[in-house]
Structures are given as C-alpha cells and as structure tokens.
C-alpha positions as CSV (number, residue, x, y, z in Angstrom):
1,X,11.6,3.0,4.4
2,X,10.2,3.9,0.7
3,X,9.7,7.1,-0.2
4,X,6.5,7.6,-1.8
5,X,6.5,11.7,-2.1
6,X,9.2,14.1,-2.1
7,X,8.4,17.5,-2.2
8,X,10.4,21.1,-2.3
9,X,9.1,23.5,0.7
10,X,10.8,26.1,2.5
11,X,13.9,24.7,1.7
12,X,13.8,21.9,2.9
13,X,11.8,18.8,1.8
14,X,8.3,17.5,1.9
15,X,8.4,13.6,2.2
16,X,6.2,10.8,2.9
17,X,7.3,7.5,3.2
18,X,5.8,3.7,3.7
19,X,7.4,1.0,6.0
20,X,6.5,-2.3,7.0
21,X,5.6,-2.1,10.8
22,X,6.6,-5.0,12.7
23,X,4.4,-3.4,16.0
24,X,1.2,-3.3,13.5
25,X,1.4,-5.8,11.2
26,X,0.5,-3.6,8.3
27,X,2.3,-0.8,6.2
28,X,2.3,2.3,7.8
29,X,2.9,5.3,5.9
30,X,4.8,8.6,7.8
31,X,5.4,12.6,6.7
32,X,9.0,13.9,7.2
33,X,9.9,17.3,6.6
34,X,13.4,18.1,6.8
35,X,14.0,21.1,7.1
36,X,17.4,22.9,5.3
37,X,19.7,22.4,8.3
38,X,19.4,18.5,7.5
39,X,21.1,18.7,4.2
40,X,24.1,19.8,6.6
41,X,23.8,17.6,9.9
42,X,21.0,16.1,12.6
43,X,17.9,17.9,13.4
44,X,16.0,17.1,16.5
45,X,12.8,16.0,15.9
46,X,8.9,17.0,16.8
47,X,6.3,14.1,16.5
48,X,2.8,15.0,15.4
49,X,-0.1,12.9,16.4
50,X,-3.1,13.5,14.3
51,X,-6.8,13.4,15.0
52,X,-10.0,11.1,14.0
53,X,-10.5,10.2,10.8
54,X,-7.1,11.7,9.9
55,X,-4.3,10.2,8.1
56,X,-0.5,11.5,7.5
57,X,-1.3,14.2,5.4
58,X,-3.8,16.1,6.9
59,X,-1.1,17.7,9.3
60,X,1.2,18.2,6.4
61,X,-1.1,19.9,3.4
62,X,-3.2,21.8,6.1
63,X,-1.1,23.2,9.4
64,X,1.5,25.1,7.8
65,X,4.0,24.0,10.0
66,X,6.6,23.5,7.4
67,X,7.5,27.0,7.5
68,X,8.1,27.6,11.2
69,X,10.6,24.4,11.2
70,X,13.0,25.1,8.2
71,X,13.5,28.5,10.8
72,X,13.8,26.6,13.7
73,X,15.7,23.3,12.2
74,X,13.3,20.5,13.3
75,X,11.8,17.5,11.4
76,X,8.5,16.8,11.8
77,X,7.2,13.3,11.9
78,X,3.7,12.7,11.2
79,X,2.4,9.4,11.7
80,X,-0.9,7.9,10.4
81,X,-3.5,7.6,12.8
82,X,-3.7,3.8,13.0
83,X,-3.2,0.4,11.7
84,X,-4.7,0.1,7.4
85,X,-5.1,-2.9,5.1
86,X,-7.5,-5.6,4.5
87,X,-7.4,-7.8,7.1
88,X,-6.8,-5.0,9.9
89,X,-10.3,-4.5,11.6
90,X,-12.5,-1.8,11.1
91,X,-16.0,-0.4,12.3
92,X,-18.7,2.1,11.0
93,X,-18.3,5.6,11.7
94,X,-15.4,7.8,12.5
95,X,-14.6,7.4,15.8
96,X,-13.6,3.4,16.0
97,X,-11.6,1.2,13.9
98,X,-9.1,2.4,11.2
99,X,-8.3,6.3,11.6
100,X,-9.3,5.9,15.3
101,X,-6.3,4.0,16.9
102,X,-6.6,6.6,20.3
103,X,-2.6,5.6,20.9
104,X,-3.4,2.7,22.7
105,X,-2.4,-0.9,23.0
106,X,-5.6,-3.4,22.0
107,X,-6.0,-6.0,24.2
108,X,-9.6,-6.7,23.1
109,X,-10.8,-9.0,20.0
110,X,-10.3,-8.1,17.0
111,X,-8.5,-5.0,17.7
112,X,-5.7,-6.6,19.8
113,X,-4.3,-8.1,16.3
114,X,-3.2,-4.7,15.2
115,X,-4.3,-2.1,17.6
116,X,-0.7,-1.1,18.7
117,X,-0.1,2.7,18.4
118,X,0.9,3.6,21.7
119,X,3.8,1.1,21.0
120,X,4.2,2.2,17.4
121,X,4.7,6.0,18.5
122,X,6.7,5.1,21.4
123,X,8.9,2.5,20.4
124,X,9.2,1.8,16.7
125,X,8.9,4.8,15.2
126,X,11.4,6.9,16.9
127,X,13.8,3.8,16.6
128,X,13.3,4.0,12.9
129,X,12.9,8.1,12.2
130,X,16.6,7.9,14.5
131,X,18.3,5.0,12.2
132,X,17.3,6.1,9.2
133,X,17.5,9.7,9.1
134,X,19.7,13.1,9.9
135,X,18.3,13.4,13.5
136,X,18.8,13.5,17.0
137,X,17.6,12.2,20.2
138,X,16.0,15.3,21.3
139,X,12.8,14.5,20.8
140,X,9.2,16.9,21.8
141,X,6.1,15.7,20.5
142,X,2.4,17.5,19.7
143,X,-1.1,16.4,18.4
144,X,-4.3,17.8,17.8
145,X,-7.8,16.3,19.2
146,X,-6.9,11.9,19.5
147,X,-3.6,12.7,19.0
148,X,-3.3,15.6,21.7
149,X,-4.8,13.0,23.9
150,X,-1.9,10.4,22.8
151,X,0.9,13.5,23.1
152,X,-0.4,13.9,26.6
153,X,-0.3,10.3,27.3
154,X,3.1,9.4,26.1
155,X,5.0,12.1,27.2
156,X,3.5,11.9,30.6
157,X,4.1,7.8,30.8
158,X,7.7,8.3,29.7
159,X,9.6,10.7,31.6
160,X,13.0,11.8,30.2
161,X,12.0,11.1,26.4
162,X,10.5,14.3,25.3
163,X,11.9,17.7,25.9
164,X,8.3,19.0,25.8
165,X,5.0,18.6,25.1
166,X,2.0,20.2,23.8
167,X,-1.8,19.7,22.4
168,X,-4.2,21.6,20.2
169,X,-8.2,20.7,21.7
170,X,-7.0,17.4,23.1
171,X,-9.7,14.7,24.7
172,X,-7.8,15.2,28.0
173,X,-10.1,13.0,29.9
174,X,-11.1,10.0,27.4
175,X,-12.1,8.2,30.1
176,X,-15.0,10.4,31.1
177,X,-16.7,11.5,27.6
178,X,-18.2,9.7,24.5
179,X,-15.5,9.3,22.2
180,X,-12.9,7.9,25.1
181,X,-15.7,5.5,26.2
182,X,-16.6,4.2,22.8
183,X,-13.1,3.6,21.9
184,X,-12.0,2.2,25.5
185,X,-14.6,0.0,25.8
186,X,-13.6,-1.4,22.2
187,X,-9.7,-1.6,22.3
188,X,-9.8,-2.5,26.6
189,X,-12.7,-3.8,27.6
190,X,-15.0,-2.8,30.9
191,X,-11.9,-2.8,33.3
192,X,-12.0,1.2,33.5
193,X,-9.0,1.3,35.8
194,X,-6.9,-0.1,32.5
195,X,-8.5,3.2,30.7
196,X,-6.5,5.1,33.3
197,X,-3.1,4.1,32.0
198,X,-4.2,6.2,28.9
199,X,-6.1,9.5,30.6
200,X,-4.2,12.3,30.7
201,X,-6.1,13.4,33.8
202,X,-5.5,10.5,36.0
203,X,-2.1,10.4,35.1
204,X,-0.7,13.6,36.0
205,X,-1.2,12.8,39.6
206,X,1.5,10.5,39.4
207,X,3.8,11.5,36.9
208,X,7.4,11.3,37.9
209,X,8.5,14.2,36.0
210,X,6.8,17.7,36.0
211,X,7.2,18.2,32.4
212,X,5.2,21.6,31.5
213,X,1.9,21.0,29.5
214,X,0.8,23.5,27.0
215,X,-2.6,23.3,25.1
216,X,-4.7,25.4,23.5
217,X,-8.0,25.2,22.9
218,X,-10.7,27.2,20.8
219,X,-13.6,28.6,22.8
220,X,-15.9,28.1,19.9
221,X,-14.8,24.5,19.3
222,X,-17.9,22.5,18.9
223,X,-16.9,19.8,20.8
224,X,-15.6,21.5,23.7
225,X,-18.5,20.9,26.4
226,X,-19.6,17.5,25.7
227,X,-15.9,15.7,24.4
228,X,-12.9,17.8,25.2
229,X,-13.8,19.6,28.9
230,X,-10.2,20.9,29.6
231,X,-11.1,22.0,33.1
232,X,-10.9,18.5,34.3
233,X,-7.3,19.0,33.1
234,X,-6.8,22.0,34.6
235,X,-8.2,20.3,38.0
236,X,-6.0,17.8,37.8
237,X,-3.1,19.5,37.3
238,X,-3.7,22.4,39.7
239,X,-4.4,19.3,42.2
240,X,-0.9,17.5,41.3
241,X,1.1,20.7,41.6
242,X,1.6,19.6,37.9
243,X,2.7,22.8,35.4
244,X,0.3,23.8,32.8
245,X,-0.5,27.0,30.8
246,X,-4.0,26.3,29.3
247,X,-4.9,28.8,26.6
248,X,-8.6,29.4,25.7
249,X,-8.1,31.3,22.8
250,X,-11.5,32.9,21.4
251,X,-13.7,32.2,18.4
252,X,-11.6,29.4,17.4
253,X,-12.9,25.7,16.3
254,X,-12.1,22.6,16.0
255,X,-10.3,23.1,12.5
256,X,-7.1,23.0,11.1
257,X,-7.6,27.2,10.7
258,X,-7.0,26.9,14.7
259,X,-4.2,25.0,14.3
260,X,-2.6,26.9,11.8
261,X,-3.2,30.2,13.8
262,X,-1.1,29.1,16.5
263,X,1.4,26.3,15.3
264,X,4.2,28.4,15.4
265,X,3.8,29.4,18.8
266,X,3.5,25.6,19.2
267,X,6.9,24.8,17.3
268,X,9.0,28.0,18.5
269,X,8.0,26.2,22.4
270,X,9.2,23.0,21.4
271,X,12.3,24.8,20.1
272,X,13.1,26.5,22.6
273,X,13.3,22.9,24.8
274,X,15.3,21.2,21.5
275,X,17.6,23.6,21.8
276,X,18.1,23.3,26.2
C-alpha cells in the first residue's frame, strides 16, 4: 500500500492509498478513514461500493460520512469502481467499461482480462485493508446505485462475512433493466441464468442466511421507474420470507444530497451490528 493523501478530519484521518491488485492486473487506488479510536487499537470496518462513473473519492469529498464514524469508531473503505490503466478495456459512455465494473467477474472478451471486482471486493481487498491496517474482522458493507447492487450481491452470496448490509437507490434487479442488461450482456454474455448469480432479486430466494436488508431510496430519483424498480425487491423478499425495511423517503434524488441526508442512519445501523 502507498499512501497518496493523508488528510486531518474529525479526528481521525482522511487517506487514500494505491496498491498493485493481483485480482485486476492494474493499480487500484482505495479511501480509508480511520477514525480516532485507531490511533489506540482495531476498528471494524464498513466497505463502500460506489456508483457509475464514480471513482474513490466521490464517496469520500461528497457523503459526509467521515463524521458519523470517528463517533462510532469504524473505518471506511472505499474502493474505486473498477479496473484503470492503458491496456484495461474501456467503452463509450458511462455505463460500460472503466467506472462501470457492476462487481462482477468478466468472463467475456476483452473484459475477462481485468473485469474482476466481485473478487477484488470479496477477496483481496479485505485480505489487504485486514493485514495492513488497525482493523477487525467485523466487517458490514454499503453502496450507492452499482455499488448498492454489488453490496446486495456480496453480502447475500457470502453468508457469515458481513454483520450487515445496506443500499442507497440500488439496481436491485440488473437483470431486468437497461443498465444490468447493457453491462451483463458485456462482461457475461447471453447465458442470463449466469446474470442471476449477480441479481439481488433472484438471489434472496436462496440465500442461506436471513441477513436484514436496508435500502433507501428517493421518490423523486430519476431513475427510479425505468432502472432501479425496488418493488421487484420488495416482491422477492416478501416471497422468500427474506427481512427487509425498504424506505421511500420523499423528494429525494439520485444525488449524493440523498446520501448525505441519511448516511448516518446508514452508519449508526451498521454500528449497531459491529458492535453485536
């Protein structure tokens, strides 16, 4: 790990840091915060999964979330969004290619190359965040939009790892709107019973362990009707027996100004679990 930034902020620190990823083949670049109570022993940790077109530091310089972990005592990790450099493949627009990994593992050309972040978040980043720095293995993760989708995901394929789990506007059913098709059809190919390993929806019917979901969602969120549709979530969970609390909360988009509104309800949840 390099640090590249190191920042004061509610007492704790503000870092971002490059590493050669072994799972990508690329540099990858993370934000830390640490909040105070690291300077005197191990934190748990909260993993952040960011949206399209994001990077590490949208999460960090927009959310505010610093503030609500230095008074809880959790690190956040925040991840890019995908693979970078020059020879890892890209495509035109937002929504495919680098900034658009959708925490998946490629198995298509070009994308199988680097195309690894279901692997990356699961695997080698947590093995690196817990061998290099003042944490614990309690682990809960979050994400916003893509990355709620890939919170969902993980925590549901991998029972036991995360305390808890939430999403801000999450594509809960990728599988069955634009952007989850685009990108699918991409990194998978036309086998859509492969996409189902990565849909939130078709995996809570058989998920092992009834970990509670929380998401909320903005009711003025432009892309509510046409790429988000958390009903289908809601269906699927009230049809697995699967626990959920699904909050439409109103006038709220698709911005960070929603996430910000309600991050410390997010982080004072995931507490709450850290702590159990």
């Amino acid at each position: 790990m390099q640090r590249i930034e190191h920042r004061a902020c509610f007492g704790g620190w503000q870092d971002v840091y490059r590493h050669p990823s072994d799972v990508l083949g690329c540099d990858m670049t993370i934000g830390v915060y640490f909040p105070p109570q690291a300077a005197d022993g191990h934190c748990p940790v909260l993993y952040w999964l960011s949206g399209l077109g994001c990077n590490e530091q949208n999460f960090i310089t927009k959310a505010g979330a610093q503030r609500y972990a230095a008074e809880h005592g959790i690190v956040l990790v925040a991840p890019d969004t995908s693979p970078r450099g020059d020879d890892v493949a890209d495509a035109d627009g937002y929504d495919l290619g680098k900034g658009a990994g959708f925490y998946v593992d490629a198995t298509q050309a070009p994308w199988a190359a680097h195309y690894w972040m279901y692997d990356y978040v699961v695997n080698e980043l947590p093995a690196l965040v817990e061998a290099g720095f003042p944490v614990t293995d309690a682990r809960a993760i979050s994400g916003h939009s893509m990355g709620g989708h890939g919170a969902l995901v993980v925590a549901l394929r991998n029972p036991g790892r995360y305390r808890s789990v939430s999403a801000f506007a999450p594509i809960v059913a990728p599988s069955q709107v634009p952007w989850g098709e685009k990108a699918f059809g991409a990194y998978l190919g036309d086998d859509r019973e492969a996409w189902k390993r990565y849909d939130a929806t078709a995996l809570v019917a058989a998920a092992s362990e009834r970990l509670p979901l929380l998401v909320d969602q903005g009711d003025a969120d432009e892309f509510l009707d046409v790429q988000l549709k958390p009903h289908l979530l809601q269906a699927a969970c009230d049809a697995a027996g699967h626990p959920l609390t699904l909050r439409m909360q109103p006038g709220h988009d698709h911005s960070y100004y929603f996430i910000q509104s309600f991050i410390g309800e997010h982080i004072a949840h995931h507490a709450a679990a850290l702590r159990g």
